[in-house]
Every structure is written in structure tokens, then in C-alpha cells.
PDB file of N, CA, C and O in Angstrom:
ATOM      1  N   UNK A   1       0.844  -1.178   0.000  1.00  0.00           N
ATOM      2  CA  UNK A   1       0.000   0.000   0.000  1.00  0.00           C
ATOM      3  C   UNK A   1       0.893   1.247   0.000  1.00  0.00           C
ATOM      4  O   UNK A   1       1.891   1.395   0.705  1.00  0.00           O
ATOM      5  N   UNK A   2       0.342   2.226  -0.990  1.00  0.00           N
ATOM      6  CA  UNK A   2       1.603   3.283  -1.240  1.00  0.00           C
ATOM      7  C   UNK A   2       1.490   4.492   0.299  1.00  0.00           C
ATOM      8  O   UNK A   2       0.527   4.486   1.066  1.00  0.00           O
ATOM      9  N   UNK A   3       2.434   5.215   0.409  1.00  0.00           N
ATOM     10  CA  UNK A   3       2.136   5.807   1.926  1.00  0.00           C
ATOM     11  C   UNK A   3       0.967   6.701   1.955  1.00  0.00           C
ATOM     12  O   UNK A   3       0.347   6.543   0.903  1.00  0.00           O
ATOM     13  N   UNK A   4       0.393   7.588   2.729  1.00  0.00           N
ATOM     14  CA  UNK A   4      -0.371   8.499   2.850  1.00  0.00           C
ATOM     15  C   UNK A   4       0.380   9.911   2.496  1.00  0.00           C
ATOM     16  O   UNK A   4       1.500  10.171   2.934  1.00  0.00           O
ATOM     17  N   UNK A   5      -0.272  10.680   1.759  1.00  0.00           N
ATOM     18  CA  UNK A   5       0.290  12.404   1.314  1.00  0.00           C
ATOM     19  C   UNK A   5      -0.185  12.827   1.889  1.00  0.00           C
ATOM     20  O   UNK A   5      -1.266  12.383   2.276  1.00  0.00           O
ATOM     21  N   UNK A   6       0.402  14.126   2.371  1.00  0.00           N
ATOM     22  CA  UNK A   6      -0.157  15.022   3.345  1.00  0.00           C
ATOM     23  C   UNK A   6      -0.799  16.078   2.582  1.00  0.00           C
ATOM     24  O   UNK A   6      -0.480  16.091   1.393  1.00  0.00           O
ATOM     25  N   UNK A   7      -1.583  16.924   2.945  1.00  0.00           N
ATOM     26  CA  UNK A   7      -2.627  17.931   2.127  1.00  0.00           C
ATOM     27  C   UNK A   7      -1.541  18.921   2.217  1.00  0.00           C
ATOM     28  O   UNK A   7      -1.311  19.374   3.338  1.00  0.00           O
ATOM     29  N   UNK A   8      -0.683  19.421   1.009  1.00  0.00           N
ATOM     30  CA  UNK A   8       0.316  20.418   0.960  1.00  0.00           C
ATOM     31  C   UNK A   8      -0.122  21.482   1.142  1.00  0.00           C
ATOM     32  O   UNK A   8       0.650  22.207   1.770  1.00  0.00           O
ATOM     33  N   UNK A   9      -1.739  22.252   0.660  1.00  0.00           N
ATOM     34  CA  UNK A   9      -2.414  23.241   0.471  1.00  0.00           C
ATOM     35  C   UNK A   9      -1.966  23.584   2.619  1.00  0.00           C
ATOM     36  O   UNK A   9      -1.553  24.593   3.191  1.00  0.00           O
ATOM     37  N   UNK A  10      -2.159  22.849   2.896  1.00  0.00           N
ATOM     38  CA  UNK A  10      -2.643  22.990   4.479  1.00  0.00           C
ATOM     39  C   UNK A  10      -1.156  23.100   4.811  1.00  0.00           C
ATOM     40  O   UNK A  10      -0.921  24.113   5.471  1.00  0.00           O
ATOM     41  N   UNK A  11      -0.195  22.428   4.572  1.00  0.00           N
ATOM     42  CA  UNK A  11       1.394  22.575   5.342  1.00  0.00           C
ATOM     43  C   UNK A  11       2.086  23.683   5.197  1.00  0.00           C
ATOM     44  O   UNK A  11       2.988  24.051   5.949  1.00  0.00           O
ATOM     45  N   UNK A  12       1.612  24.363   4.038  1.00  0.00           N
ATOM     46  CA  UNK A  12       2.188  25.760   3.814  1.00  0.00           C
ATOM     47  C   UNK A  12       1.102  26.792   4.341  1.00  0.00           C
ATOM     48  O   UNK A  12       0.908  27.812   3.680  1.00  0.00           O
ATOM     49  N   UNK A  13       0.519  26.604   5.293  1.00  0.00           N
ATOM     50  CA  UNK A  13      -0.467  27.606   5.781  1.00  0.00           C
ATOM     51  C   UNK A  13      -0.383  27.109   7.089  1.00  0.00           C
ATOM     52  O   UNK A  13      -1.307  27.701   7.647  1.00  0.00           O
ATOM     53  N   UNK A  14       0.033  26.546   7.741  1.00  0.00           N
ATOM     54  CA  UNK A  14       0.310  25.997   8.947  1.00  0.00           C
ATOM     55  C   UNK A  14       1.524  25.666  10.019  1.00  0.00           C
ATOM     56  O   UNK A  14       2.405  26.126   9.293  1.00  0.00           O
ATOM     57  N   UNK A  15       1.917  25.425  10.652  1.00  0.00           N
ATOM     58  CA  UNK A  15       3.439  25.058  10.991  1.00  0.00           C
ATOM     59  C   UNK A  15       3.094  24.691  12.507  1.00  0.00           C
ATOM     60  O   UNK A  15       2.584  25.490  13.293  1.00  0.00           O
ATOM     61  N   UNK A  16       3.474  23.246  12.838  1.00  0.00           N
ATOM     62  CA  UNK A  16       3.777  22.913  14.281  1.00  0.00           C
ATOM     63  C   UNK A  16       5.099  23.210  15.088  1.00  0.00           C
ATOM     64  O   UNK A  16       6.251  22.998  14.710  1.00  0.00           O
ATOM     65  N   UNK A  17       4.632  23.806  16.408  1.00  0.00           N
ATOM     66  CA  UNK A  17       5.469  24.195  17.157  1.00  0.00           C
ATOM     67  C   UNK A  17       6.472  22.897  17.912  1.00  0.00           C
ATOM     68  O   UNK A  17       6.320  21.744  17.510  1.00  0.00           O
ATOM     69  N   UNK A  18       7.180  23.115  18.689  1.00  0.00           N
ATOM     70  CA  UNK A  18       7.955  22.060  18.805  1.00  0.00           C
ATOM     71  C   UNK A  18       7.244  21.501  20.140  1.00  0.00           C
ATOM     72  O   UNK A  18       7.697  20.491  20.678  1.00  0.00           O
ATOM     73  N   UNK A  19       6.244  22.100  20.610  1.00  0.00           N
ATOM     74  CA  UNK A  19       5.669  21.851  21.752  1.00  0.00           C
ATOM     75  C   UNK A  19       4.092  20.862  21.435  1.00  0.00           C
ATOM     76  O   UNK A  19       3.200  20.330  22.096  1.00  0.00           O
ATOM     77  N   UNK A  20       4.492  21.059  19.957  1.00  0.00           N
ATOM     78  CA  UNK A  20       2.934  20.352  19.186  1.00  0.00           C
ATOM     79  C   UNK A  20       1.555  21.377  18.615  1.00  0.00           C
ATOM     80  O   UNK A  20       0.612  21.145  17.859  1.00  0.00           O
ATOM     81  N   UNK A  21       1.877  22.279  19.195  1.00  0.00           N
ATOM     82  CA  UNK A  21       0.708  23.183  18.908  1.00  0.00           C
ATOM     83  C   UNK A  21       0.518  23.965  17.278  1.00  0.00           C
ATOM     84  O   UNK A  21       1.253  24.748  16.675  1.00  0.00           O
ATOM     85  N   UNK A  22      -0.529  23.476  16.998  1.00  0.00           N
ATOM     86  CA  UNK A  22      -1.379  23.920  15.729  1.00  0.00           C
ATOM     87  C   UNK A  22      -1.329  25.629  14.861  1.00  0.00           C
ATOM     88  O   UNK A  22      -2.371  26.166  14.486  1.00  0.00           O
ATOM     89  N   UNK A  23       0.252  26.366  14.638  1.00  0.00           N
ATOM     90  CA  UNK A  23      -0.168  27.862  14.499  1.00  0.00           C
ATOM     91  C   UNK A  23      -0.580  27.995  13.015  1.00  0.00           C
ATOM     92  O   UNK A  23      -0.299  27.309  12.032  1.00  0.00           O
ATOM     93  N   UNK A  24      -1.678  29.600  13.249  1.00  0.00           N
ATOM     94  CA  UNK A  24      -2.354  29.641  11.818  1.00  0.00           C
ATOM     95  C   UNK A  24      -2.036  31.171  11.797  1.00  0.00           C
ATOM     96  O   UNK A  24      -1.614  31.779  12.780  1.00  0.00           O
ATOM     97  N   UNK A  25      -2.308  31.788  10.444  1.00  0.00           N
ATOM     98  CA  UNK A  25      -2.369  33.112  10.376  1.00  0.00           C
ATOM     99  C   UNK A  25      -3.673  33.594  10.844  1.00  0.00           C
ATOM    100  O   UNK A  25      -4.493  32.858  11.394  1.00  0.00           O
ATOM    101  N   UNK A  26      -3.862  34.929  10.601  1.00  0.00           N
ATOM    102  CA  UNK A  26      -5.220  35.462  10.665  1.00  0.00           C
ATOM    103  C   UNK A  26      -5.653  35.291   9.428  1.00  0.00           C
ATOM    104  O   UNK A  26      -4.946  34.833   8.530  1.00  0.00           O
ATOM    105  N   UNK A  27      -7.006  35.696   9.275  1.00  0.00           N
ATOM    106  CA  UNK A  27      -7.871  36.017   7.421  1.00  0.00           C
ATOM    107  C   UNK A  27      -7.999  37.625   8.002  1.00  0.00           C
ATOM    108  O   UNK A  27      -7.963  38.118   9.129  1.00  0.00           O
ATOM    109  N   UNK A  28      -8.167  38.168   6.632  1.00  0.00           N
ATOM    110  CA  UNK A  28      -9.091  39.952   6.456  1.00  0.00           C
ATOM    111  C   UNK A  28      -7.624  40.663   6.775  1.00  0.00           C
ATOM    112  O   UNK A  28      -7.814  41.766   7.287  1.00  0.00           O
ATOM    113  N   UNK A  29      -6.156  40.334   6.612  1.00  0.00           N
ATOM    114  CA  UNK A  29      -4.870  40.835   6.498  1.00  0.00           C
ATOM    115  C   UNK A  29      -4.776  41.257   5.056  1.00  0.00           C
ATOM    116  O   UNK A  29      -3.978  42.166   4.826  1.00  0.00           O
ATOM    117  N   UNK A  30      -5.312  40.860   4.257  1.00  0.00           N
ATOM    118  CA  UNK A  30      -4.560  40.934   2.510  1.00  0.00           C
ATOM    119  C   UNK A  30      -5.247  42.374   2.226  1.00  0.00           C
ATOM    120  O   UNK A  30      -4.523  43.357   2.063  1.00  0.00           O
ATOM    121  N   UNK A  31      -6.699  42.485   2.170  1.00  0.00           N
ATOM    122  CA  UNK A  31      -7.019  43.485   1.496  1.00  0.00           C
ATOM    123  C   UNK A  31      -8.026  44.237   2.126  1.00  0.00           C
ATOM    124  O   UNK A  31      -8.487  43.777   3.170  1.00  0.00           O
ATOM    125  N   UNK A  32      -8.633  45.740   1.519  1.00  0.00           N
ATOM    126  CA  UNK A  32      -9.405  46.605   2.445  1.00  0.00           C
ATOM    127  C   UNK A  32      -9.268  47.260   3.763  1.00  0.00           C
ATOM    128  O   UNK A  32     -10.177  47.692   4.473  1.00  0.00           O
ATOM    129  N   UNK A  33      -8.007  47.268   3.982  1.00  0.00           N
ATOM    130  CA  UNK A  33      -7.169  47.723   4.924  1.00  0.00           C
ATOM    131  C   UNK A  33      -7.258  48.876   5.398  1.00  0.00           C
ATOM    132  O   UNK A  33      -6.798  49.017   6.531  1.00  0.00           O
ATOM    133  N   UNK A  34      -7.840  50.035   4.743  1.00  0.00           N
ATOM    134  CA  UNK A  34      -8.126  52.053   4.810  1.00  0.00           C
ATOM    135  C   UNK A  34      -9.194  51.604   5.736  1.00  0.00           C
ATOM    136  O   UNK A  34      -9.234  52.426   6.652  1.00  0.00           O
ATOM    137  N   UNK A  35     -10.239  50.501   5.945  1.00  0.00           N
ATOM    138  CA  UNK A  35     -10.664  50.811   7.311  1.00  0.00           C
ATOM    139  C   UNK A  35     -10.925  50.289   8.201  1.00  0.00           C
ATOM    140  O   UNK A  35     -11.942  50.368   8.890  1.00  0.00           O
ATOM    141  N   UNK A  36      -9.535  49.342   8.366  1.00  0.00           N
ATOM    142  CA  UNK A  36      -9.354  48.678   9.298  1.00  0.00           C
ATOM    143  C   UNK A  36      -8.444  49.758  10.392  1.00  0.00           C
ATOM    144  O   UNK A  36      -7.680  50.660  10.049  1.00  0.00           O
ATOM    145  N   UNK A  37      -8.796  49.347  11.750  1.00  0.00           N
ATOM    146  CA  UNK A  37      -7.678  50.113  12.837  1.00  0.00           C
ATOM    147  C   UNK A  37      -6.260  50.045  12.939  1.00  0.00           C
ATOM    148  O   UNK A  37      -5.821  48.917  12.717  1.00  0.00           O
ATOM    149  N   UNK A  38      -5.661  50.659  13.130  1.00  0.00           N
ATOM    150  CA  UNK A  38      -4.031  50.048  13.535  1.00  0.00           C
ATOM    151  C   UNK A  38      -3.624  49.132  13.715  1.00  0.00           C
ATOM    152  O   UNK A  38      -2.861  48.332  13.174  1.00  0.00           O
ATOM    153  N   UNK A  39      -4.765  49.347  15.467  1.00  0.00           N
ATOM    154  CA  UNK A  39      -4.634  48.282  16.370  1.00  0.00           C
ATOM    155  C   UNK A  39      -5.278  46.711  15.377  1.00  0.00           C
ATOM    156  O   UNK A  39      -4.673  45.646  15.256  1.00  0.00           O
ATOM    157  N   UNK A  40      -6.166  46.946  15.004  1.00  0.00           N
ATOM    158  CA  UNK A  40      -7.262  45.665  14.085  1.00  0.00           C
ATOM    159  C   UNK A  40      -6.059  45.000  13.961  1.00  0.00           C
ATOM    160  O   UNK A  40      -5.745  44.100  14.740  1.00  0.00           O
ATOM    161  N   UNK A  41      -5.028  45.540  12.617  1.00  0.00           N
ATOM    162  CA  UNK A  41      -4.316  45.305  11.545  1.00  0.00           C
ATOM    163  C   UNK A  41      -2.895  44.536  12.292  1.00  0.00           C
ATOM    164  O   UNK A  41      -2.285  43.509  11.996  1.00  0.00           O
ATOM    165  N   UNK A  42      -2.701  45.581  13.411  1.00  0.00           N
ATOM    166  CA  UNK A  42      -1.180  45.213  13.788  1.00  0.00           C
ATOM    167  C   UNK A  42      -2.094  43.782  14.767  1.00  0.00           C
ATOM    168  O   UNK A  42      -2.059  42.934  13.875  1.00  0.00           O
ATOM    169  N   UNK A  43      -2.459  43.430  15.363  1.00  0.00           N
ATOM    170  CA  UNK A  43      -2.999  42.537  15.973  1.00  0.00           C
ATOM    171  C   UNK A  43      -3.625  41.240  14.528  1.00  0.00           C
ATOM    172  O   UNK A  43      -3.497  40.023  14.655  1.00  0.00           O
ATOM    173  N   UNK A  44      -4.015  41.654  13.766  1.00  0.00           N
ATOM    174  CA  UNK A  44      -3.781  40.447  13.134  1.00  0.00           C
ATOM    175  C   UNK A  44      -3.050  39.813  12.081  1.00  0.00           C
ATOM    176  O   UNK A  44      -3.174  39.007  11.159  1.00  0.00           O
ATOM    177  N   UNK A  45      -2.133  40.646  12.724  1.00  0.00           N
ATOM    178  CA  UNK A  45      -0.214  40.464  11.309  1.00  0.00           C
ATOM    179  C   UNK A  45       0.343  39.156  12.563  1.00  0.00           C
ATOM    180  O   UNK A  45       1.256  38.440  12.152  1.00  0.00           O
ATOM    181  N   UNK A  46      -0.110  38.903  13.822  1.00  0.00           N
ATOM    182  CA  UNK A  46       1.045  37.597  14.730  1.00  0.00           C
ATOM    183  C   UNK A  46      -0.403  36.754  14.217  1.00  0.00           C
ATOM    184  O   UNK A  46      -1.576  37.026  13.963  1.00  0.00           O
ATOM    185  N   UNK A  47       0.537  35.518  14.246  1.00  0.00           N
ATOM    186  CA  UNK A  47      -0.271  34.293  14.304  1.00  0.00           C
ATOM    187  C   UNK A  47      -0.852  33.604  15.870  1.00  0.00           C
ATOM    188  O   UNK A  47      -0.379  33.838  16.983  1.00  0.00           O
ATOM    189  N   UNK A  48      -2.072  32.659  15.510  1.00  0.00           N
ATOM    190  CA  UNK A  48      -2.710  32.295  16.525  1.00  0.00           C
ATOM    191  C   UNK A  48      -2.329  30.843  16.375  1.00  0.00           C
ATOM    192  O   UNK A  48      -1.790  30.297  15.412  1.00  0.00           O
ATOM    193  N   UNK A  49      -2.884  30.113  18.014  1.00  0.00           N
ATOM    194  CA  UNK A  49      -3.008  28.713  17.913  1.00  0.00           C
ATOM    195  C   UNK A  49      -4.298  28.465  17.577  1.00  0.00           C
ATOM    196  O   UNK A  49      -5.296  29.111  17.894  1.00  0.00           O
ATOM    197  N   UNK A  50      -4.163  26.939  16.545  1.00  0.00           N
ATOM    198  CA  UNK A  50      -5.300  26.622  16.027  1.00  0.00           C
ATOM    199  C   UNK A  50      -6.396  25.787  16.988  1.00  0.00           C
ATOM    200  O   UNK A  50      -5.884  24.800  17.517  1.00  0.00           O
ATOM    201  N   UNK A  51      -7.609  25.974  17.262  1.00  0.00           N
ATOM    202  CA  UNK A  51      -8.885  25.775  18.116  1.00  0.00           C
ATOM    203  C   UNK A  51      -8.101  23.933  18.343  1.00  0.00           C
ATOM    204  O   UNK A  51      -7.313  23.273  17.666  1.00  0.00           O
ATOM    205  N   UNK A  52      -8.633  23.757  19.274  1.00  0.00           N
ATOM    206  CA  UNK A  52      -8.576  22.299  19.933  1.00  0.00           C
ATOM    207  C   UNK A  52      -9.078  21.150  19.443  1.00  0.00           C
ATOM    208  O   UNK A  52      -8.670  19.989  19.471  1.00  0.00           O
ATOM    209  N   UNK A  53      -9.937  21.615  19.034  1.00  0.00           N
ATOM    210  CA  UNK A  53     -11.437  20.980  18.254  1.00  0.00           C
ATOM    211  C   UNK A  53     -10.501  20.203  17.010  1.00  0.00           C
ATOM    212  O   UNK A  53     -10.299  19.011  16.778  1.00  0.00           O
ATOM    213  N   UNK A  54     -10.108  21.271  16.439  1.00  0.00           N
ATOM    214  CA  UNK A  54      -9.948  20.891  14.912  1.00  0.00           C
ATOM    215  C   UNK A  54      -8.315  19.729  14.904  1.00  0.00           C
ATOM    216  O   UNK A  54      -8.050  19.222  13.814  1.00  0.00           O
ATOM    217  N   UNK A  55      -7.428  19.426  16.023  1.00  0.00           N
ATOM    218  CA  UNK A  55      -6.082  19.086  15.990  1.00  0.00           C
ATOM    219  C   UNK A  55      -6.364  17.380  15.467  1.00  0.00           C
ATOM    220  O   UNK A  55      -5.500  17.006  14.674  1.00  0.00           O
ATOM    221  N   UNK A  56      -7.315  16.443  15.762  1.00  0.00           N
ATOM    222  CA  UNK A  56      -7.162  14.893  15.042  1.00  0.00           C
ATOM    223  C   UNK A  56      -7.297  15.444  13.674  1.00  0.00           C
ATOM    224  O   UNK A  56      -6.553  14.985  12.808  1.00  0.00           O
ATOM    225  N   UNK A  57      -8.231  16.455  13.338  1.00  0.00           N
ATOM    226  CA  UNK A  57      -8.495  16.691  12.189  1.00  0.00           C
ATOM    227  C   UNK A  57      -7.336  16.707  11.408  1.00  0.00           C
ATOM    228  O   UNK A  57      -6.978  15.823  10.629  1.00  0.00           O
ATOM    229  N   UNK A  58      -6.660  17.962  11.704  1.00  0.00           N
ATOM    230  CA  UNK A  58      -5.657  18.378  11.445  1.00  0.00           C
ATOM    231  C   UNK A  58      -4.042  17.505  10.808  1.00  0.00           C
ATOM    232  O   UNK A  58      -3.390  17.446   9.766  1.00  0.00           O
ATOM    233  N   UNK A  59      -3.993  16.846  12.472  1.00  0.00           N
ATOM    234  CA  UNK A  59      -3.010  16.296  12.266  1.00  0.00           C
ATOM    235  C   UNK A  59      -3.296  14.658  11.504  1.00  0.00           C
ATOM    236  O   UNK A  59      -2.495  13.740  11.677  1.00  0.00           O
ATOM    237  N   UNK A  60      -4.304  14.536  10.830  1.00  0.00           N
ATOM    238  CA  UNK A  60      -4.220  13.332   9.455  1.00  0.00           C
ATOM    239  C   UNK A  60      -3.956  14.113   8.438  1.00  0.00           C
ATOM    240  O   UNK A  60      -3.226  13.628   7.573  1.00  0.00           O
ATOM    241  N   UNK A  61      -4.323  15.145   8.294  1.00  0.00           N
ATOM    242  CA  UNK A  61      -4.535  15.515   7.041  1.00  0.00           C
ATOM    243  C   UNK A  61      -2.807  16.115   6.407  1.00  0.00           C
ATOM    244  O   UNK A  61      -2.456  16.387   5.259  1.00  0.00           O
ATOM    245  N   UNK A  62      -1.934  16.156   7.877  1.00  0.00           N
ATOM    246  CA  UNK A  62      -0.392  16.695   7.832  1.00  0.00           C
ATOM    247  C   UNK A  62       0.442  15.466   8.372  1.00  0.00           C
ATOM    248  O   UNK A  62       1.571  15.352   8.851  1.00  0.00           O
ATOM    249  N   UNK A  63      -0.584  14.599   8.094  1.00  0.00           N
ATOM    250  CA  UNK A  63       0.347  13.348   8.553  1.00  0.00           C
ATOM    251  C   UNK A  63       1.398  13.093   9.258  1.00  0.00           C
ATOM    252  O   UNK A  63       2.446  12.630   8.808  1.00  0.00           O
ATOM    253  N   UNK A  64       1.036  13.563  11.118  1.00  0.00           N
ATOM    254  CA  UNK A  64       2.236  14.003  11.877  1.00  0.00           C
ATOM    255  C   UNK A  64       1.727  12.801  12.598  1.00  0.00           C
ATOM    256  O   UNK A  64       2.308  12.392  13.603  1.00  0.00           O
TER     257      UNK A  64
END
């Protein structure tokens, strides 16, 4: 049986920490920005950890 591929779309939008944890970017960063706040903007340029919920999900689909 040939191995399992990991969903590439998802590995380049994602990255595990060495502690295991799930980080993602924000969305609503790329465009329409004149009226977004500073604060909005500079707060969603760092990345977050990804919800709890979603990590079995996750981690088949990145085959970790």
C-alpha cells in the first residue's frame, strides 16, 4: 500500500510548534485595509493557535 500524502495546500499555511501546537495566520490581512484600525491590523499580522477541536483533524490531514 503506497504511503499516505499530506494535504500540501494545508502545510504551507500551517506550521507545528515544537511543543505540538497547531499555528495559523489570521484572514481579512490581505485586502481593504483604509478601514481597518491600527490596532485591528497590527494585531492580526502575529499568528494564533489553532482551536482544539480541529487538531485529530488536522493532524491526518499533515500526517504528523
Amino acid at each position: 500500500m503506497p504511503k499516505m500524502k499530506s494535504k500540501k495546500a494545508l502545510t504551507k499555511r500551517i506550521h507545528v510548534t515544537a511543543s505540538g501546537k497547531i499555528m495559523r495566520h489570521h484572514a481579512y490581512v490581505s485586502h481593504l485595509a483604509p478601514h481597518k484600525t491600527h490596532k485591528q491590523k497590527r494585531h492580526l499580522r502575529k499568528a494564533t493557535e489553532m482551536n482544539k477541536t480541529d487538531y485529530k483533524r488536522l493532524k491526518y490531514l499533515i500526517q504528523e
